[in-house]
N, C-alpha and C positions, 0 to 999 in steps of 0.2 A: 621583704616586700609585704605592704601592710594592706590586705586586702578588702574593702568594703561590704558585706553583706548586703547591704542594701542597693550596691552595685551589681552583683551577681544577680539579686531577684529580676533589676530592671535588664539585666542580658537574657533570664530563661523566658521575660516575659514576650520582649521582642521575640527571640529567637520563637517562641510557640505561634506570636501574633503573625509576624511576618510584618505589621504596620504597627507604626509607631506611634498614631494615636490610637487606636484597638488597644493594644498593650499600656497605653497609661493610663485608659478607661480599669482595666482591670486591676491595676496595683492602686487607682486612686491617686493618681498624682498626675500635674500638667505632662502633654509634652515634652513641654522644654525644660522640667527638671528631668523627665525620664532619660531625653537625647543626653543631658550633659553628666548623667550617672555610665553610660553605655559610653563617653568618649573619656572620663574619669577611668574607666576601667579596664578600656586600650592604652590610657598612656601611661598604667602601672601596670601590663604585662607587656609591652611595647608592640601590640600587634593589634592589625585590623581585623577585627570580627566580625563586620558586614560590610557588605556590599550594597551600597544605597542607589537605589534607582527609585523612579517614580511613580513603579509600582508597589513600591513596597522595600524592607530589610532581605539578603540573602547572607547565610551564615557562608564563610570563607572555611577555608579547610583547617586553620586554628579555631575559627567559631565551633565548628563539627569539635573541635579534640575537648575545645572546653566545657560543651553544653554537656557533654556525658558528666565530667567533672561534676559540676554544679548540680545537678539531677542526683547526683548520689549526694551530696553536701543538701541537699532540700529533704530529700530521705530520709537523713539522719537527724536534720533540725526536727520534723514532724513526727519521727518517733521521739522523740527527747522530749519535744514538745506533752505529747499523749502519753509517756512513759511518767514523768517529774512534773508535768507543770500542772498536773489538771484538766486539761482537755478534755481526756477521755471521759472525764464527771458531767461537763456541760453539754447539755445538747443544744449548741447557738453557733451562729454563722455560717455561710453558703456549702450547698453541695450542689454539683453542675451532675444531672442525670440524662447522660446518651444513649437515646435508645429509636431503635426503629421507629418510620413516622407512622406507621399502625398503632401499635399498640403505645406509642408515648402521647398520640394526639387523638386517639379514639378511644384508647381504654386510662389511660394513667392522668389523664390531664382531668379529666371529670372527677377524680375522685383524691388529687392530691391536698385537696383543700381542708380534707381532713386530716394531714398529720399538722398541717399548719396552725390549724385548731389545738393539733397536743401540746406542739412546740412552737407558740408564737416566735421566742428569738431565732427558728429557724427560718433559712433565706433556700427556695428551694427552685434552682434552674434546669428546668427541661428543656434540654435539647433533642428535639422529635425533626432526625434525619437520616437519610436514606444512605449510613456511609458507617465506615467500622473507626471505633473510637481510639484514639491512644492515650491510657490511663498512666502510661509512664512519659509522656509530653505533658500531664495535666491535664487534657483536654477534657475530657469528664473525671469526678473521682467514682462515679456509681456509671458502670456500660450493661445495659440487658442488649447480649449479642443473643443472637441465632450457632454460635459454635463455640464451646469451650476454648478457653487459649492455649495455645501452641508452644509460648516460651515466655519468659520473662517473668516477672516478680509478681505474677494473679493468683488469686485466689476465685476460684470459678464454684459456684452454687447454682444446680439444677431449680429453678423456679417450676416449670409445667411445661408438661410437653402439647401441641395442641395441633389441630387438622384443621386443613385447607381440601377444600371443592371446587368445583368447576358453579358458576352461578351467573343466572344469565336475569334479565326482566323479562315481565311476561307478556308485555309486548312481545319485545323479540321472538319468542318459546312462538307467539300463537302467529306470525309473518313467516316460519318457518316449517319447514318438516321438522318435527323434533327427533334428535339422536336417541338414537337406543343402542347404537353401541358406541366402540371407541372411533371405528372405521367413519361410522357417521360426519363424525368431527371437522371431517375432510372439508364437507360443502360451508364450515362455519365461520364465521368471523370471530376474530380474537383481539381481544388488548392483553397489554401485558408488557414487560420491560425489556430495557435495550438492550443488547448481549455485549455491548461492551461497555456498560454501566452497571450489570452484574458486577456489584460487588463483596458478595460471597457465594457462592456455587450452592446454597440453602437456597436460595429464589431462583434457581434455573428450572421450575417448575414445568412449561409444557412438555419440555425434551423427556422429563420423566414419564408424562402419561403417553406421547405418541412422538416419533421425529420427524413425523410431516407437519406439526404442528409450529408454526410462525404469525405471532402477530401483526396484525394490521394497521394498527393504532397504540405504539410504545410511548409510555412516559416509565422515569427511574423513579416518580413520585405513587406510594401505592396510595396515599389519598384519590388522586387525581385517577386512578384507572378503576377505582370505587365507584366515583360521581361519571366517570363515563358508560360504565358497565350500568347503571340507575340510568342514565338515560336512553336507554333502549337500542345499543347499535351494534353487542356484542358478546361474546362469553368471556367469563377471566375465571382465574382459581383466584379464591377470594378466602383469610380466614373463616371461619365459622363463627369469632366472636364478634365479627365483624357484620360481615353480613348478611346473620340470620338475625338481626337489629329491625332490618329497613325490610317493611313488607313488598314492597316494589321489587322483589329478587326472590326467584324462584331454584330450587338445585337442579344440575342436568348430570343425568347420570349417577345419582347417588350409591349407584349401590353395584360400580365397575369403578369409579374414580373418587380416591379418598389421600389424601399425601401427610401425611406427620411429620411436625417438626419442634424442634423444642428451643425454648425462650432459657437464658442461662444470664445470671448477676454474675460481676468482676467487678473484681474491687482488688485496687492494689494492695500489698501485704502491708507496705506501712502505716495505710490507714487505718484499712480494717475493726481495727482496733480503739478508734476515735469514737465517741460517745451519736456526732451526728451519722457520721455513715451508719453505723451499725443501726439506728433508728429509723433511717428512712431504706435500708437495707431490709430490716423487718416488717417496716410497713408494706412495703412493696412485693414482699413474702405474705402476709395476709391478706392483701387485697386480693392476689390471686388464687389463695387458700381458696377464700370465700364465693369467689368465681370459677369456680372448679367446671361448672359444669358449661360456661360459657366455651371455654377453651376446647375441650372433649364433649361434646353432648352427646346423648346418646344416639344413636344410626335412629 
């Protein structure tokens, strides 16, 4: 059986997209050559690997056996590729960066225009979402999590640890009795996110400072409980580099409520080693180098 390579890429690409135009946007090819590589490559392993509905591709239980297959065969192409071919000399073409929508869209997005500046042929996609990344699907090849990983083929690099407070507007502050202690908190209004949109136990943040504490106003979006905390209607734990930015936010309780957490790069082992990761890897290592004190400032 003579297998296609170029039919494999268009099965991991559905298989990651889930849609079948999504997935030919990203290999760069129509649909309709993508669909007839994905049915070229059922009828030379004689088996269906999706399940078509009209939302979308679902992998079958042979698609599950073969996408690990092929996931390893892509591993071994991209180290061969970075090992023999050169790769690892050039620094040109896409790296997809997942990372928190805090820090990817209020710290990294203002400041990426400078490695573009180093590396014109680099192509550089931020993904700034509220969800944890899978660098062994492709879905990013550069993830700044909030938790070192657990299993699989990462390589995980502490970037900077940083603190989160409680920050209210001073509207709010002066409509209200101001807290002085944690007890206080009781009479306050809070935003803050949905507990079963928590998706890492690093952002379950009020339970850690009191467990009466429940908000009133949830979004999974931390831009969005930023812009509601600035409009005067409530308290949130807010990074520090965030917003101690915007003069309209005052701290409450600085000096009983303080939370540390730390920002961590992954990057898969095959790539690692690629000329562009490892470049916007280091950029994104200095950027925060040099903002050291945005992240920790001092009390």
């Amino acid at each position: 059986m003579d297998l296609d390579w170029n039919n494999l890429r268009a099965f991991l690409a559905v298989a990651r997209a889930g849609r079948l135009t999504v997935a030919a946007r990203r290999v760069g090819v129509d649909h309709t050559t993508l669909s007839r590589r994905i049915v070229g490559l059922e009828e030379a392993l004689r088996v269906t690997l999706f399940e078509r509905h009209p939302s979308g591709y679902r992998l079958t239980s042979a698609g599950d056996r073969l996408l690990q297959s092929a996931e390893a065969m892509e591993s071994i192409a991209l180290a061969t590729q970075a090992e023999i071919g050169g790769a690892d000399l050039a620094v040109t073409g896409a790296v997809r960066i997942g990372a928190p929508e805090g820090f990817g869209s209020l710290f990294l997005a203002s400041r990426i225009d400078g490695l573009c500046r180093q590396h014109p042929q680099l192509e550089i996609q931020l993904v700034a979402m509220p969800r944890l990344f899978s660098l062994s699907k492709r879905e990013a090849d550069i993830a700044i999590s909030l938790a070192p990983p657990r299993e699989g083929r990462l390589v995980a690099r502490k970037l900077t640890d940083y603190r989160l407070r409680l920050y209210a507007s001073h509207s709010y502050l002066a409509a209200i009795a101001p807290p002085r202690t944690v007890e206080d908190l009781r009479s306050c209004r809070f935003v803050g996110y949905f507990d079963d949109l928590v998706y890492t136990r690093e952002l379950d943040y009020l339970a850690e400072i009191a467990d009466f504490l429940s908000p009133q106003v949830k979004s999974s979006n931390l831009v969005a409980q930023f812009n509601a905390t600035i409009a005067g209607a409530r308290i949130c734990v807010l990074q520090d580099f965030i917003a101690r930015s915007h003069p309209g936010l005052a701290l409450v309780l600085p000096d009983r409520v303080a939370l540390i957490r730390t920002f961590w790069l992954i990057t898969h082992a095959d790539l690692r080693t690629l000329a562009r990761i490892r470049a916007v890897g280091d950029f994104i290592g200095r950027e925060i180098a040099a903002a050291r004190g945005l992240f920790m400032p001092e009390a």
